[in-house]
mmCIF entry with sequence, helices, sheets and N, C-alpha, C, O atoms, coordinates in Angstrom:
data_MODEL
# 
_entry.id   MODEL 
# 
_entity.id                         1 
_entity.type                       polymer 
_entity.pdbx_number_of_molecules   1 
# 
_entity_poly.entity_id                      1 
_entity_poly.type                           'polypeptide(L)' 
_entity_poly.nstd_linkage                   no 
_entity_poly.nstd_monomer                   no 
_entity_poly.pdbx_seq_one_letter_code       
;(UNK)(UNK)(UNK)(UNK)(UNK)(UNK)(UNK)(UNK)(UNK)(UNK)(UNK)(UNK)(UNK)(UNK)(UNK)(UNK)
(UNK)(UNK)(UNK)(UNK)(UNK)(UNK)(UNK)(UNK)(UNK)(UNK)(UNK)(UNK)(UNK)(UNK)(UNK)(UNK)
(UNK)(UNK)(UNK)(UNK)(UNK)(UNK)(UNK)(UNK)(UNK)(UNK)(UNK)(UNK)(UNK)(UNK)(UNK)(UNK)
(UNK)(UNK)(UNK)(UNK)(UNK)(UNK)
;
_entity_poly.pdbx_seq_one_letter_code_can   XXXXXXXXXXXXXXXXXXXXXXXXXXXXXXXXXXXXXXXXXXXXXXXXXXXXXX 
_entity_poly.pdbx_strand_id                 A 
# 
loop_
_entity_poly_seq.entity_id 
_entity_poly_seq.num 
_entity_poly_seq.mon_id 
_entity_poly_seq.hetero 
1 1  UNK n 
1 2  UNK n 
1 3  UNK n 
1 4  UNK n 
1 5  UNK n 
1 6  UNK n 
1 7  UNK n 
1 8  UNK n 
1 9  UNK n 
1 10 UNK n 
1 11 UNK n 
1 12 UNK n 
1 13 UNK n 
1 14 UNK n 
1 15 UNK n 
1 16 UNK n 
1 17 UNK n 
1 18 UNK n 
1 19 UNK n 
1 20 UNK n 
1 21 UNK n 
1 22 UNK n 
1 23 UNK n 
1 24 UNK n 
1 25 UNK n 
1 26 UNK n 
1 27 UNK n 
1 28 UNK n 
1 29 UNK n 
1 30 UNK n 
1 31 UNK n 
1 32 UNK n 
1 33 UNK n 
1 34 UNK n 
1 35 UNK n 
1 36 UNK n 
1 37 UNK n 
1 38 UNK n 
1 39 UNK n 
1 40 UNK n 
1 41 UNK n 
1 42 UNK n 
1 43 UNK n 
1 44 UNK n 
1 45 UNK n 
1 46 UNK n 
1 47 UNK n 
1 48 UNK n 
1 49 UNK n 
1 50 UNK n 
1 51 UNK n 
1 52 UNK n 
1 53 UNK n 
1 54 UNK n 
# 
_struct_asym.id          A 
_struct_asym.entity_id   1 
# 
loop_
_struct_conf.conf_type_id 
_struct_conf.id 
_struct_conf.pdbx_PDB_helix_id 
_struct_conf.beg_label_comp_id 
_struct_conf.beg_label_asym_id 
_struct_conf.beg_label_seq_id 
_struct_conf.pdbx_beg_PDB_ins_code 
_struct_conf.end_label_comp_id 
_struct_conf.end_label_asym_id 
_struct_conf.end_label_seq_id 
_struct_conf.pdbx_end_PDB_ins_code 
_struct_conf.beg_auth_comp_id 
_struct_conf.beg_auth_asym_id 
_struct_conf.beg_auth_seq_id 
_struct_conf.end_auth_comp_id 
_struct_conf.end_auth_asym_id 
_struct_conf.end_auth_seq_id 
_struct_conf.pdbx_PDB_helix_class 
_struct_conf.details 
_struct_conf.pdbx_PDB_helix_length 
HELX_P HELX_P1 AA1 UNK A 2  ? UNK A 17 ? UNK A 2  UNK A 17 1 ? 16 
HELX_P HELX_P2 AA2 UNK A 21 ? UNK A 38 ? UNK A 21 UNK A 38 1 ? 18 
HELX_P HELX_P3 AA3 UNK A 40 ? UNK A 53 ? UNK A 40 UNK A 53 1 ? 14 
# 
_struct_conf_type.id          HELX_P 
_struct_conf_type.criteria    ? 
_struct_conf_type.reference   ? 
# 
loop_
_atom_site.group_PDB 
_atom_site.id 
_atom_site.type_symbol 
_atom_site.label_atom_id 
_atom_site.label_alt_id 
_atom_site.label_comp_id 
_atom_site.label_asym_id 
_atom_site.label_entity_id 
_atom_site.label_seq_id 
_atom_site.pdbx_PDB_ins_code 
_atom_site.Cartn_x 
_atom_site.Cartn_y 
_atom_site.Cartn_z 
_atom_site.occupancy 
_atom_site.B_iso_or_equiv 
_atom_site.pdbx_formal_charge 
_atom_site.auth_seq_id 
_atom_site.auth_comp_id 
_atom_site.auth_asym_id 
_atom_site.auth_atom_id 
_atom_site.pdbx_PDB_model_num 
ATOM 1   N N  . UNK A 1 1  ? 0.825  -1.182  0.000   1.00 0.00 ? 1  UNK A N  1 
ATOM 2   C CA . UNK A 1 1  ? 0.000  0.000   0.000   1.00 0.00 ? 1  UNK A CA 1 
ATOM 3   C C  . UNK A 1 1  ? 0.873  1.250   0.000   1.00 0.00 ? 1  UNK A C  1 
ATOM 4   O O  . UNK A 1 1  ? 0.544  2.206   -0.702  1.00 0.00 ? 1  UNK A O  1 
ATOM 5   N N  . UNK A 1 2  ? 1.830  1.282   0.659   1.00 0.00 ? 2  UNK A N  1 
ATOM 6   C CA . UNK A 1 2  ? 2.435  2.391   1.040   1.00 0.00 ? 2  UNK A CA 1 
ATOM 7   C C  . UNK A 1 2  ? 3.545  2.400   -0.781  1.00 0.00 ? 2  UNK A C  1 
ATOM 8   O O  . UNK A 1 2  ? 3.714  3.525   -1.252  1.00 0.00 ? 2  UNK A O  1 
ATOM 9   N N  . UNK A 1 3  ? 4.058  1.399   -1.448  1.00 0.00 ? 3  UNK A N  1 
ATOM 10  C CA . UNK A 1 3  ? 4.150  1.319   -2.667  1.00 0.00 ? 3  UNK A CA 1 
ATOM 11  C C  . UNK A 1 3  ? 3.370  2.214   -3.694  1.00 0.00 ? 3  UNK A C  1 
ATOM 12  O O  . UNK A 1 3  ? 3.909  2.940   -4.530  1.00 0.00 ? 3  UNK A O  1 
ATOM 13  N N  . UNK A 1 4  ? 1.914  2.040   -3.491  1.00 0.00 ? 4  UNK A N  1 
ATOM 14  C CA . UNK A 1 4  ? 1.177  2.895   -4.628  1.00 0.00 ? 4  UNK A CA 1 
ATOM 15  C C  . UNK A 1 4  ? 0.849  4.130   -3.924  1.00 0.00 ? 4  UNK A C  1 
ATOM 16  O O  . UNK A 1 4  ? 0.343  4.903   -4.737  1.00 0.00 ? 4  UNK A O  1 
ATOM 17  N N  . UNK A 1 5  ? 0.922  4.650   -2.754  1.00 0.00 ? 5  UNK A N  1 
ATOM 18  C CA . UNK A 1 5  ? 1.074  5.796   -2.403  1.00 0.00 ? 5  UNK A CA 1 
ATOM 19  C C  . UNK A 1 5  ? 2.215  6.390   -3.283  1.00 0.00 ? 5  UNK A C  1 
ATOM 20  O O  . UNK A 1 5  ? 2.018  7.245   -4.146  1.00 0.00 ? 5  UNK A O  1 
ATOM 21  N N  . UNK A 1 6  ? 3.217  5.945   -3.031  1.00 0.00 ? 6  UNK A N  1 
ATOM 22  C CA . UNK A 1 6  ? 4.536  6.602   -3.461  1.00 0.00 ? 6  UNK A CA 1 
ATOM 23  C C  . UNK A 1 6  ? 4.055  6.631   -5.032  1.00 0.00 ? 6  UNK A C  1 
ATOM 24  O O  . UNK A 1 6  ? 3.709  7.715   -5.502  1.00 0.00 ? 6  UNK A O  1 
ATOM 25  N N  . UNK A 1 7  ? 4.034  5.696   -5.679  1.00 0.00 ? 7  UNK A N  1 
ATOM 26  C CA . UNK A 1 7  ? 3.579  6.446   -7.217  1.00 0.00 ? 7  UNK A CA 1 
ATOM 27  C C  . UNK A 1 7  ? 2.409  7.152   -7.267  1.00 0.00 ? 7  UNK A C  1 
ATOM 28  O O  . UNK A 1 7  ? 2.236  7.898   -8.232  1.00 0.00 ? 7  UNK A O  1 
ATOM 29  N N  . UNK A 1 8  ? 1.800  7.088   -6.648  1.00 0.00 ? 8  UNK A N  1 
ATOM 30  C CA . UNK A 1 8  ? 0.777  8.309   -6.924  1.00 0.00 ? 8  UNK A CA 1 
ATOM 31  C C  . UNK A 1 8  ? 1.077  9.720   -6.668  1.00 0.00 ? 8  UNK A C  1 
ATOM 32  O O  . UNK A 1 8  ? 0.610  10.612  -7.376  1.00 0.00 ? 8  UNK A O  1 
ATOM 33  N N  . UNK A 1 9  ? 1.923  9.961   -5.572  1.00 0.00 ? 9  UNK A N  1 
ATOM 34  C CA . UNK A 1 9  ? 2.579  10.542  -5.201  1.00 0.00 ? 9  UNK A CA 1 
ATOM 35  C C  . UNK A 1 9  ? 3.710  11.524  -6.361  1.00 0.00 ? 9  UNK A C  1 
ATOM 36  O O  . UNK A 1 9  ? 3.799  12.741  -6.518  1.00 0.00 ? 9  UNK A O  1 
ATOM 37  N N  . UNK A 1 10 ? 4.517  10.280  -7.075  1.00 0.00 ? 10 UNK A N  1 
ATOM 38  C CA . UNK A 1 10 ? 5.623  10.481  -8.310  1.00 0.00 ? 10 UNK A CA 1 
ATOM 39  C C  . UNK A 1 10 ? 4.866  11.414  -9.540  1.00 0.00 ? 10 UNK A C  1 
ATOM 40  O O  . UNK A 1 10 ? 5.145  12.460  -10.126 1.00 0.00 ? 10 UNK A O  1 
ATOM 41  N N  . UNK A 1 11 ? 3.498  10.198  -9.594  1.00 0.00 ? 11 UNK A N  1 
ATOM 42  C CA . UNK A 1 11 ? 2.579  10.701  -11.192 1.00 0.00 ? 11 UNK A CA 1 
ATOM 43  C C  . UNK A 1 11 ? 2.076  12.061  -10.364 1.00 0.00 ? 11 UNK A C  1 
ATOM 44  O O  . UNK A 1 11 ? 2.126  12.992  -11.168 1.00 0.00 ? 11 UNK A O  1 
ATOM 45  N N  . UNK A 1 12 ? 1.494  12.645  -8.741  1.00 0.00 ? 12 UNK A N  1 
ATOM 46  C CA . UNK A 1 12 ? 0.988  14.058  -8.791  1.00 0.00 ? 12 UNK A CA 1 
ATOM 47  C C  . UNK A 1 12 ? 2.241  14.965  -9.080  1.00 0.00 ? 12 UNK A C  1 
ATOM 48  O O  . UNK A 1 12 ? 2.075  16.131  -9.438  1.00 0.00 ? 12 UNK A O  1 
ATOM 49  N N  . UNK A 1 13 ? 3.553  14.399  -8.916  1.00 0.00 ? 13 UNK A N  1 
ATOM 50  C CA . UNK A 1 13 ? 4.531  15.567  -9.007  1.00 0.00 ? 13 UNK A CA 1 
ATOM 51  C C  . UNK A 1 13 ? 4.854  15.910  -10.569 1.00 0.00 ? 13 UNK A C  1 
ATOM 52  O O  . UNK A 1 13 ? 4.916  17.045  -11.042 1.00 0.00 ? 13 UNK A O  1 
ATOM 53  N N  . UNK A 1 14 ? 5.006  14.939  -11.121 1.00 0.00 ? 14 UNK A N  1 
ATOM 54  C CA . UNK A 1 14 ? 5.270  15.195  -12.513 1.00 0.00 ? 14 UNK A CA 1 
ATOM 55  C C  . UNK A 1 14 ? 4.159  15.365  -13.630 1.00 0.00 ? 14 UNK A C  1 
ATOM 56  O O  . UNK A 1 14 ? 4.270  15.925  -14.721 1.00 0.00 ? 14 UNK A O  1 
ATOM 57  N N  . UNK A 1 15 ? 2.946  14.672  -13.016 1.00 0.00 ? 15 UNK A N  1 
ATOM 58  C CA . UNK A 1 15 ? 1.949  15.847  -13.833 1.00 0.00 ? 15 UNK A CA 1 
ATOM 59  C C  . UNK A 1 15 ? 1.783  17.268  -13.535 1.00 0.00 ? 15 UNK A C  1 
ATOM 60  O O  . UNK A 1 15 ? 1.326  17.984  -14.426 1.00 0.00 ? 15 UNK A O  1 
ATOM 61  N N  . UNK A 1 16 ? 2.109  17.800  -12.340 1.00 0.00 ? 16 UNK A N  1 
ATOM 62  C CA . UNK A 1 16 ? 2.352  19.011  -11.513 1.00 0.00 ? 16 UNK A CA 1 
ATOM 63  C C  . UNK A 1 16 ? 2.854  20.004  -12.447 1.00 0.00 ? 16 UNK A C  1 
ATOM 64  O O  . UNK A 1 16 ? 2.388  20.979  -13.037 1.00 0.00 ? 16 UNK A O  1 
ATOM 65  N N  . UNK A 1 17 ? 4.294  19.234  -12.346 1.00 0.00 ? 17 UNK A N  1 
ATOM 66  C CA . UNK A 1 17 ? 5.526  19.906  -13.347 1.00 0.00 ? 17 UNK A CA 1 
ATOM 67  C C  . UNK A 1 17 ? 4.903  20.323  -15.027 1.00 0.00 ? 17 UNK A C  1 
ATOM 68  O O  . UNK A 1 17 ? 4.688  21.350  -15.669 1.00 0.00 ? 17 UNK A O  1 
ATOM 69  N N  . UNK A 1 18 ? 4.804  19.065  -15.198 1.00 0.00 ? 18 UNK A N  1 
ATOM 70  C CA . UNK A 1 18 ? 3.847  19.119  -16.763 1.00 0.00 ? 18 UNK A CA 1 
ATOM 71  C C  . UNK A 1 18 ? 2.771  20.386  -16.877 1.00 0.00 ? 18 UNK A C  1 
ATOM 72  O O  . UNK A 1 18 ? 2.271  20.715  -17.953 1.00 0.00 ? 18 UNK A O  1 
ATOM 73  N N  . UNK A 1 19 ? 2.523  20.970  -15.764 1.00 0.00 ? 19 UNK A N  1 
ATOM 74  C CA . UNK A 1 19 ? 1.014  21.767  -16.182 1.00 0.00 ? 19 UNK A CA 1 
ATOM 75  C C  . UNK A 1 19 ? -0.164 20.993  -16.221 1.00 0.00 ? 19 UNK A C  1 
ATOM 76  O O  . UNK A 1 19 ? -1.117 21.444  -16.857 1.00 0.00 ? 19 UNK A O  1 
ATOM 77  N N  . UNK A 1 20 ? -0.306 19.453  -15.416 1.00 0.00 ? 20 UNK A N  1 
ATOM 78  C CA . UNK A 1 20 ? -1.629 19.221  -15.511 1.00 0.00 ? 20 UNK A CA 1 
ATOM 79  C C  . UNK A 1 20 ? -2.267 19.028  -14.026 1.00 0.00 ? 20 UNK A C  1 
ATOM 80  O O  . UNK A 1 20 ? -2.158 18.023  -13.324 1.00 0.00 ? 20 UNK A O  1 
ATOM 81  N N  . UNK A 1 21 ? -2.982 20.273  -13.709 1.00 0.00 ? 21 UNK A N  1 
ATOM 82  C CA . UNK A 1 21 ? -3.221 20.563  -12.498 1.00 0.00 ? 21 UNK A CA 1 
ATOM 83  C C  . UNK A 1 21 ? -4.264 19.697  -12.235 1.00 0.00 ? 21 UNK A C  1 
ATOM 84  O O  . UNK A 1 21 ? -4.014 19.166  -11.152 1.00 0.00 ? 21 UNK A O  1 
ATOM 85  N N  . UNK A 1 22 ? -5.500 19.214  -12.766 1.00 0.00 ? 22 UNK A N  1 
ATOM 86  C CA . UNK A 1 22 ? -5.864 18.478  -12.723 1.00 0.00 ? 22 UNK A CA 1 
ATOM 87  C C  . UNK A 1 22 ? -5.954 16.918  -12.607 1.00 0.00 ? 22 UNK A C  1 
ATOM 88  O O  . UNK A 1 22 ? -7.018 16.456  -12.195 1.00 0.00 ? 22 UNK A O  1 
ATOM 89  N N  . UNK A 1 23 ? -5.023 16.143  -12.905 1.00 0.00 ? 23 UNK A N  1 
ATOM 90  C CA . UNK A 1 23 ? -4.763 14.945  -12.540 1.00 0.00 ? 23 UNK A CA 1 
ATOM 91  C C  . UNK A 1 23 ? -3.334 15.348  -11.416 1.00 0.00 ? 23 UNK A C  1 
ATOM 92  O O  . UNK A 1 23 ? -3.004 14.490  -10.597 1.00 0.00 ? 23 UNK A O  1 
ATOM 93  N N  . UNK A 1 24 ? -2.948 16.022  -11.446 1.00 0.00 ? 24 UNK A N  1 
ATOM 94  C CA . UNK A 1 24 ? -1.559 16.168  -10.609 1.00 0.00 ? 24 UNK A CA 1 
ATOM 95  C C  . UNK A 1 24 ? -2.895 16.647  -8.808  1.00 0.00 ? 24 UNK A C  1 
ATOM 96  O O  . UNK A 1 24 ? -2.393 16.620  -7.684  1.00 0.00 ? 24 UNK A O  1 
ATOM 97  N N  . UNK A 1 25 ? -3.855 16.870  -8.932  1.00 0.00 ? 25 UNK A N  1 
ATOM 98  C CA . UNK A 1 25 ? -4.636 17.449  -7.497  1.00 0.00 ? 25 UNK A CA 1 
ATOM 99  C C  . UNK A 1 25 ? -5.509 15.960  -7.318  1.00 0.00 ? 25 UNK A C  1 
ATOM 100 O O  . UNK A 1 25 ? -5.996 15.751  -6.207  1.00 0.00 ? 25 UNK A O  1 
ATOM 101 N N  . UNK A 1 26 ? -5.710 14.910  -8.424  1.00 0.00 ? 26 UNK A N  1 
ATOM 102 C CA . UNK A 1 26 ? -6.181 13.945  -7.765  1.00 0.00 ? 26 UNK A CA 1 
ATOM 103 C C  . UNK A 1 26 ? -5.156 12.756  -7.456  1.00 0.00 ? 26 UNK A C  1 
ATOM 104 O O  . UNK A 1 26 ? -5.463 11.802  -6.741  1.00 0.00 ? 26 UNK A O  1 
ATOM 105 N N  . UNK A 1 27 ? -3.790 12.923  -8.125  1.00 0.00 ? 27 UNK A N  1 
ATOM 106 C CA . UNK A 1 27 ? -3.218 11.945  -7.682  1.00 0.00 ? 27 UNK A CA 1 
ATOM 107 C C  . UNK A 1 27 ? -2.766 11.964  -5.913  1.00 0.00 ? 27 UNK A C  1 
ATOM 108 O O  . UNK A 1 27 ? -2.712 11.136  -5.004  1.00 0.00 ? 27 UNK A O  1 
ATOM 109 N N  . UNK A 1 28 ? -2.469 13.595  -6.107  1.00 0.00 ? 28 UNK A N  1 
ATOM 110 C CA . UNK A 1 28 ? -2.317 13.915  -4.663  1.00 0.00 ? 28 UNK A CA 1 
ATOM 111 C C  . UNK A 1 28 ? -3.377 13.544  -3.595  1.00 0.00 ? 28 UNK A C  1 
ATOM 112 O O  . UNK A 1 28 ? -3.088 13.405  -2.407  1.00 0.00 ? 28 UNK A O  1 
ATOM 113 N N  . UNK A 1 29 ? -4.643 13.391  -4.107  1.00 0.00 ? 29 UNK A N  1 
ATOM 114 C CA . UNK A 1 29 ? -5.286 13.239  -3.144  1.00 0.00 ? 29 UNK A CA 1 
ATOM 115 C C  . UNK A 1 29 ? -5.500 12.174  -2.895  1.00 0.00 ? 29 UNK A C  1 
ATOM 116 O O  . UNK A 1 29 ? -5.575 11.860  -1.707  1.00 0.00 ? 29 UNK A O  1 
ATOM 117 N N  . UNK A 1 30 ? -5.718 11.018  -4.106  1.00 0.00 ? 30 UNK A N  1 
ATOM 118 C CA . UNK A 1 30 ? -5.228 9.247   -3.806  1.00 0.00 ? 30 UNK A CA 1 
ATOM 119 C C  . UNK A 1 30 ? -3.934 9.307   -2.678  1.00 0.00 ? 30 UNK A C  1 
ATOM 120 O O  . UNK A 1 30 ? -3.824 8.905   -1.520  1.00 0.00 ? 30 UNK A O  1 
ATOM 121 N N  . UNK A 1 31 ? -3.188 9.884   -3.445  1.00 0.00 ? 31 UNK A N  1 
ATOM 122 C CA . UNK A 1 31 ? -2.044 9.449   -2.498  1.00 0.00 ? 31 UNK A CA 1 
ATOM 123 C C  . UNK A 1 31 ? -2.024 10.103  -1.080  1.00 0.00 ? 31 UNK A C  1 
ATOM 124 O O  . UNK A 1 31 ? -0.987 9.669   -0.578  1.00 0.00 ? 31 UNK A O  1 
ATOM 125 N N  . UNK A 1 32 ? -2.487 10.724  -0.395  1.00 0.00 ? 32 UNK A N  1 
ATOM 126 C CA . UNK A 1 32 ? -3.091 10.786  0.363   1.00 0.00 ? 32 UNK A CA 1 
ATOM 127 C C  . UNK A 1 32 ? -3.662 10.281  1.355   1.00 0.00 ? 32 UNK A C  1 
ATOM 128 O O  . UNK A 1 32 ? -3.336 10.250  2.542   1.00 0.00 ? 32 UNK A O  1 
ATOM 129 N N  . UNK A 1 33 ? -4.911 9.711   0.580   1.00 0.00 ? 33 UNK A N  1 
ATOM 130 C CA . UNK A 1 33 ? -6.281 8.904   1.262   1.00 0.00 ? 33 UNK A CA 1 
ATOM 131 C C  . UNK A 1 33 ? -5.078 7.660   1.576   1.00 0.00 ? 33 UNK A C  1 
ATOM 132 O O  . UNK A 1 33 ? -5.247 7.223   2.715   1.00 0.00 ? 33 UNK A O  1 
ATOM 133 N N  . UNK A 1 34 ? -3.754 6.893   0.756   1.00 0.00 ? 34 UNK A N  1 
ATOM 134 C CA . UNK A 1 34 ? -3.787 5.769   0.867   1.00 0.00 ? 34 UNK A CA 1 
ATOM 135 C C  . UNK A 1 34 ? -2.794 5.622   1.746   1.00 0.00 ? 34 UNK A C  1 
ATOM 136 O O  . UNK A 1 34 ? -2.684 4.603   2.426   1.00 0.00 ? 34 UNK A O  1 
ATOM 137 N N  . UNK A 1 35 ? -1.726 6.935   1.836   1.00 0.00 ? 35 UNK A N  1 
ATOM 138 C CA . UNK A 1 35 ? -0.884 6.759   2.861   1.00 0.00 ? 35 UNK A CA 1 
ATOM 139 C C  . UNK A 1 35 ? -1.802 6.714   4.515   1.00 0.00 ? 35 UNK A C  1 
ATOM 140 O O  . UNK A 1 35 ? -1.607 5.936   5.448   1.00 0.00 ? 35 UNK A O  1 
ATOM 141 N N  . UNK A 1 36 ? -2.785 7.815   4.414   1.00 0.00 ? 36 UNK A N  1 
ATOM 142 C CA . UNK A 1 36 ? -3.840 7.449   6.041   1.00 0.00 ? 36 UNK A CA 1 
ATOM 143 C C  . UNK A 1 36 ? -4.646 6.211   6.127   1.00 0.00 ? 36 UNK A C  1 
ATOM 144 O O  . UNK A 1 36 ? -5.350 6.090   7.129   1.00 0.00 ? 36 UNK A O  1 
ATOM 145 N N  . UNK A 1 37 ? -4.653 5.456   5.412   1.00 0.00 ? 37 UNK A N  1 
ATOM 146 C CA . UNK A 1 37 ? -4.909 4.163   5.324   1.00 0.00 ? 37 UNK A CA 1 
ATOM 147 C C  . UNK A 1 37 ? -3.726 3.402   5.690   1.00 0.00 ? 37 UNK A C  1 
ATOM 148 O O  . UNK A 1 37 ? -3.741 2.668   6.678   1.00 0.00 ? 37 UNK A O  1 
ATOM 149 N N  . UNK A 1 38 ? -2.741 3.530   4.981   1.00 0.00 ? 38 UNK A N  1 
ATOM 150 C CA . UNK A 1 38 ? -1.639 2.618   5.324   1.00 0.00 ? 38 UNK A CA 1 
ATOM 151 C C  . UNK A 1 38 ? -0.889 2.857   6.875   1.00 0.00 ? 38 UNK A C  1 
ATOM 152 O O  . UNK A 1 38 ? -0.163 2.071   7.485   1.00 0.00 ? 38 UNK A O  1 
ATOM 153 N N  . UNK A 1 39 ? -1.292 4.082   7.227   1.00 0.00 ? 39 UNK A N  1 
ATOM 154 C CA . UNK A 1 39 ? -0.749 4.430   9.016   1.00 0.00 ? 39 UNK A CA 1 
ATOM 155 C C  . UNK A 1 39 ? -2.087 3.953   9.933   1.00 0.00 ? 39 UNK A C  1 
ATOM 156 O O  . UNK A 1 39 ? -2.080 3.301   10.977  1.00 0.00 ? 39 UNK A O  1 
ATOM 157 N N  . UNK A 1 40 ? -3.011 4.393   9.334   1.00 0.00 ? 40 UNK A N  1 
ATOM 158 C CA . UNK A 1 40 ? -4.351 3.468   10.090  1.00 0.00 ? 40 UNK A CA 1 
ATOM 159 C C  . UNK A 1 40 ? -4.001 1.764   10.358  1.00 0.00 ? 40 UNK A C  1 
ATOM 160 O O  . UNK A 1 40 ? -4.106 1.176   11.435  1.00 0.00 ? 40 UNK A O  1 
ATOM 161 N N  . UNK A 1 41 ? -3.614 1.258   9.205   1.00 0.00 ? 41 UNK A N  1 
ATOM 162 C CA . UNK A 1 41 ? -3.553 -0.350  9.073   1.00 0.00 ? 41 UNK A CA 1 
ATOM 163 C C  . UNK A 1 41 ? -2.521 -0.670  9.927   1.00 0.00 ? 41 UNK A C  1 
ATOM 164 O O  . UNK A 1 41 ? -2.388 -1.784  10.434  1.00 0.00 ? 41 UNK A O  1 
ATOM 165 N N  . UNK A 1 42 ? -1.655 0.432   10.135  1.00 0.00 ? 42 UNK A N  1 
ATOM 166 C CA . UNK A 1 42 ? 0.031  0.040   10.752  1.00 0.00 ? 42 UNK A CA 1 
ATOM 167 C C  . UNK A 1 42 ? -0.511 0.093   12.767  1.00 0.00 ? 42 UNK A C  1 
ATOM 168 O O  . UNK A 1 42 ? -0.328 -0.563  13.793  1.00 0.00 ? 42 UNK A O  1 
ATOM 169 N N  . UNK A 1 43 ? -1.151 1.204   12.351  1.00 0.00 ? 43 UNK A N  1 
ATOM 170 C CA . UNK A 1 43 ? -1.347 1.276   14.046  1.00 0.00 ? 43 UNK A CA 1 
ATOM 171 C C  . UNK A 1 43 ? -2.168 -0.116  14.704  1.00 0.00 ? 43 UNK A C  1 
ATOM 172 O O  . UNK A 1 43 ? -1.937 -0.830  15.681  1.00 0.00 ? 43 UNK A O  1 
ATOM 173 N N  . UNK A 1 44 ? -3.218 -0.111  13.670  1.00 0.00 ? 44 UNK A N  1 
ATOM 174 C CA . UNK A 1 44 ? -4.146 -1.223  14.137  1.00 0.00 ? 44 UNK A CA 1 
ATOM 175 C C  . UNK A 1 44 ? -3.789 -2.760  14.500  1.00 0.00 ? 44 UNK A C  1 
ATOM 176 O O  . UNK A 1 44 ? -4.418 -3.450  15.303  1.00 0.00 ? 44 UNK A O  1 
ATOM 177 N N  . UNK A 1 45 ? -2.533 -3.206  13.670  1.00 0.00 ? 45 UNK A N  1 
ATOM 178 C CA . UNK A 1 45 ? -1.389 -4.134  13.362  1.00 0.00 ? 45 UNK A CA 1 
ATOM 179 C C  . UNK A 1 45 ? -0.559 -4.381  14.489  1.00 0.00 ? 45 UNK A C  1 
ATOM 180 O O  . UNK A 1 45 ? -0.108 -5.420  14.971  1.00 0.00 ? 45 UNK A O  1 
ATOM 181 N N  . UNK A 1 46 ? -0.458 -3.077  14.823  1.00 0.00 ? 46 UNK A N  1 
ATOM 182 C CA . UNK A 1 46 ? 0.762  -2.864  16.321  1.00 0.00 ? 46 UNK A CA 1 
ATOM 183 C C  . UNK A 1 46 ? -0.308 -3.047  17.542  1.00 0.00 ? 46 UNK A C  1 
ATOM 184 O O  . UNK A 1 46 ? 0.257  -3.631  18.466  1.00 0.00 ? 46 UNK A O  1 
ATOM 185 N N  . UNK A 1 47 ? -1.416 -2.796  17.791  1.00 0.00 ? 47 UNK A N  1 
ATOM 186 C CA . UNK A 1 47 ? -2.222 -2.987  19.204  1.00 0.00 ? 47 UNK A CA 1 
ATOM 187 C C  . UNK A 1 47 ? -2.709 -4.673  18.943  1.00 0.00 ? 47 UNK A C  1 
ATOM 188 O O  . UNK A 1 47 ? -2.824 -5.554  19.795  1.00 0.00 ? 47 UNK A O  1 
ATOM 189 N N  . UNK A 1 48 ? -2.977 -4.769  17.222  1.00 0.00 ? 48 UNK A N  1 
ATOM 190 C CA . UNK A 1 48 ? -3.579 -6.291  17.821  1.00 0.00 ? 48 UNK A CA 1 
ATOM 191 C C  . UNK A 1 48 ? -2.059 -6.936  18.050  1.00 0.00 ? 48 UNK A C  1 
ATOM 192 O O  . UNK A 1 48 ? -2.061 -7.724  18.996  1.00 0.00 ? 48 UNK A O  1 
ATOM 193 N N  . UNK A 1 49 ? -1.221 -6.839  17.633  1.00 0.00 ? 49 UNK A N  1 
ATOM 194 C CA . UNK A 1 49 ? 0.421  -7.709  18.051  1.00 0.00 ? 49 UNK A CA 1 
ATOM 195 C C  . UNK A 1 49 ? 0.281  -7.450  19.428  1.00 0.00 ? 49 UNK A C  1 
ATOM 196 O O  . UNK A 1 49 ? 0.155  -8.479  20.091  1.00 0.00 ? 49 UNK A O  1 
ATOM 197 N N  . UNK A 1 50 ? 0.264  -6.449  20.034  1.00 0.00 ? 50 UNK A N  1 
ATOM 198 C CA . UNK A 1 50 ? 0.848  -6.269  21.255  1.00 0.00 ? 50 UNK A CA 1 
ATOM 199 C C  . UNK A 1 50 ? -0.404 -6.938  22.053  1.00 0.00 ? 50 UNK A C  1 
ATOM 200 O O  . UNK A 1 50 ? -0.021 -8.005  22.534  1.00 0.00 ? 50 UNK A O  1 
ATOM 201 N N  . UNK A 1 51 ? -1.412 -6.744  22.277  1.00 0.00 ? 51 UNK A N  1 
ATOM 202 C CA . UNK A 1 51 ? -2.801 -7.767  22.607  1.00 0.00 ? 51 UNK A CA 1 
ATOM 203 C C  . UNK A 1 51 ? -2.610 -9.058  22.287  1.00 0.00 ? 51 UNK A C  1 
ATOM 204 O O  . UNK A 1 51 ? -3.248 -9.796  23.038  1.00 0.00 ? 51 UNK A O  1 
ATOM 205 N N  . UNK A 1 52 ? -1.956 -9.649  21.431  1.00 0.00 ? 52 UNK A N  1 
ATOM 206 C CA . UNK A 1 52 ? -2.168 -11.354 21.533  1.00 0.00 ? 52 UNK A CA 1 
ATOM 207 C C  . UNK A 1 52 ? -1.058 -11.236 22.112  1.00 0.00 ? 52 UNK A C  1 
ATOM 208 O O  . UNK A 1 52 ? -1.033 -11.847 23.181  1.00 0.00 ? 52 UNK A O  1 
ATOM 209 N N  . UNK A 1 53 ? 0.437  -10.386 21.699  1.00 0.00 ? 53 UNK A N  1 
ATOM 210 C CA . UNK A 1 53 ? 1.664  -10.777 23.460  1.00 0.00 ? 53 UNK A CA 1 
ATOM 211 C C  . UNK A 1 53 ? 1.148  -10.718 24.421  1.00 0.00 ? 53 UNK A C  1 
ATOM 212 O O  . UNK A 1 53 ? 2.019  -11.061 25.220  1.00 0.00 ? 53 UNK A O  1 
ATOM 213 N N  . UNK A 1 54 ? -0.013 -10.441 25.142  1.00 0.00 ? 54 UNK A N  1 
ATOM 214 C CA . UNK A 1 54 ? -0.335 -10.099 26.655  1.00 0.00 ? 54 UNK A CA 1 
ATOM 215 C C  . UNK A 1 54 ? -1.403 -11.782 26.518  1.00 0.00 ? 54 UNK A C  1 
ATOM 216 O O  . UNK A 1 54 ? -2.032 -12.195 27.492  1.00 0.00 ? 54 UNK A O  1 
# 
């Protein structure tokens, strides 16, 4: 997940550069939504680990 963040991320910068403000403001915002997904999934990952150690 944190993989297609980063290209979405790559394609908002260099459509950016390009002049296409429009796909360069939704890649940003995929990439985005998927990195707070991927820190959501990470946290959630770390309490259930630490809950089945106890």
């Amino acid at each position: 997940m944190l993989y297609y963040t980063l290209v979405f991320l790559v394609i908002a910068l260099i459509a950016g550069v390009l002049g296409f403000g429009g796909i360069a403001g939704a890649s940003a915002g995929i990439a985005q939504i998927l990195f707070f997904l991927f820190v959501a999934f990470l946290l959630i990952s770390i309490v259930v680990a630490l809950i089945r150690r106890v």
